[in-house]
N, C-alpha and C positions, 0 to 999 in steps of 0.2 A: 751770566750764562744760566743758571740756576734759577732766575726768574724769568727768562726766555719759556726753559720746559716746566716751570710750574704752571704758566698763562698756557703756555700748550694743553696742557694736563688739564688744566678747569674747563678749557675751552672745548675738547676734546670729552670730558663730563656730560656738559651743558647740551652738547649737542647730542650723544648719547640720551639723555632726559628727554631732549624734544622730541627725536626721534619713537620715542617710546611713547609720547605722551601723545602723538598724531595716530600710530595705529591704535592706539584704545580708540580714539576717539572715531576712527573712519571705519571702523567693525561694523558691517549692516547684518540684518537681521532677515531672512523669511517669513512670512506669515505663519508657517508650519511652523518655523525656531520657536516664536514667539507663542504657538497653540501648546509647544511640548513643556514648554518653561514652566514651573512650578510658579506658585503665586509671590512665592519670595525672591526668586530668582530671576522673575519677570519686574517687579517692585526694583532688585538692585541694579536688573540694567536701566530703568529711568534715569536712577538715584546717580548713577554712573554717569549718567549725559545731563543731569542737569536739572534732574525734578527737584522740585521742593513745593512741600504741603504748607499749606493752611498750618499756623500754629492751633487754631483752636478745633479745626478737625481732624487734626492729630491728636490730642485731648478728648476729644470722643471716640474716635476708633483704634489708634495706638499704631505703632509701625505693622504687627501678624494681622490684624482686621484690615487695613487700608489694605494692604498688601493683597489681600483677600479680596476688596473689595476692587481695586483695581483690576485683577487677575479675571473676574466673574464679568463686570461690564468693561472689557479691553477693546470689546466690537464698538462700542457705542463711542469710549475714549478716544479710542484711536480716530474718530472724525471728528471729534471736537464736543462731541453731545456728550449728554447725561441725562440722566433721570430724577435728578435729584431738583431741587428748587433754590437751595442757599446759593448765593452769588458766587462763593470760592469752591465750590463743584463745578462749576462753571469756568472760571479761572484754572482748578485742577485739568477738566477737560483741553481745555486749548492748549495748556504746557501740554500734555501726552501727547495732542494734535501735532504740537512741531517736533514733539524730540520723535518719536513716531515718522513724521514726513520724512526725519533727516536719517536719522537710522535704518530705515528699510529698505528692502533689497529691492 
């Protein structure tokens, strides 16, 4: 009987967890949310849904400048573009493209 309500107990956890782990994930954003957002705070909702940098353009500009520099070109991000020329700006564009798509309101 004792391991009836333990398995209840875990089960009852786990589902808890999931629970939790779906509304983070189904949070969308406004354009406005996303203009008022600081450069960091816009950077960790990517980071939240899924972005991940270039190790070696993270080596050049570091989490506060990417962060920065995300936050400055977000209009261009957010469709997929950049200004930049190196292949993984390019690559960073299109991840921001989809977590962007999926995230906005």
């Amino acid at each position: 009987m004792k391991h009836f309500f333990a398995i209840i107990a875990i089960a009852l956890v786990f589902s808890m967890l999931f629970m939790l782990a779906c509304s983070v994930e189904s949070r969308k954003y406004t354009d406005a949310d996303f203009e008022k957002m600081s450069a960091q705070e816009l950077y960790k909702v990517l980071k939240d849904n899924g972005l991940t940098v270039d190790d070696e353009i993270m080596r050049i500009w570091g989490e506060e400048k990417m962060a920065e520099l995300i936050k400055h070109d977000f209009e261009l991000f957010k469709q997929g573009c950049t200004s930049l020329e190196y292949d993984a700006y390019h690559e960073l564009a299109e991840s921001i493209q989809g977590i962007y798509d999926r995230i906005k309101q």
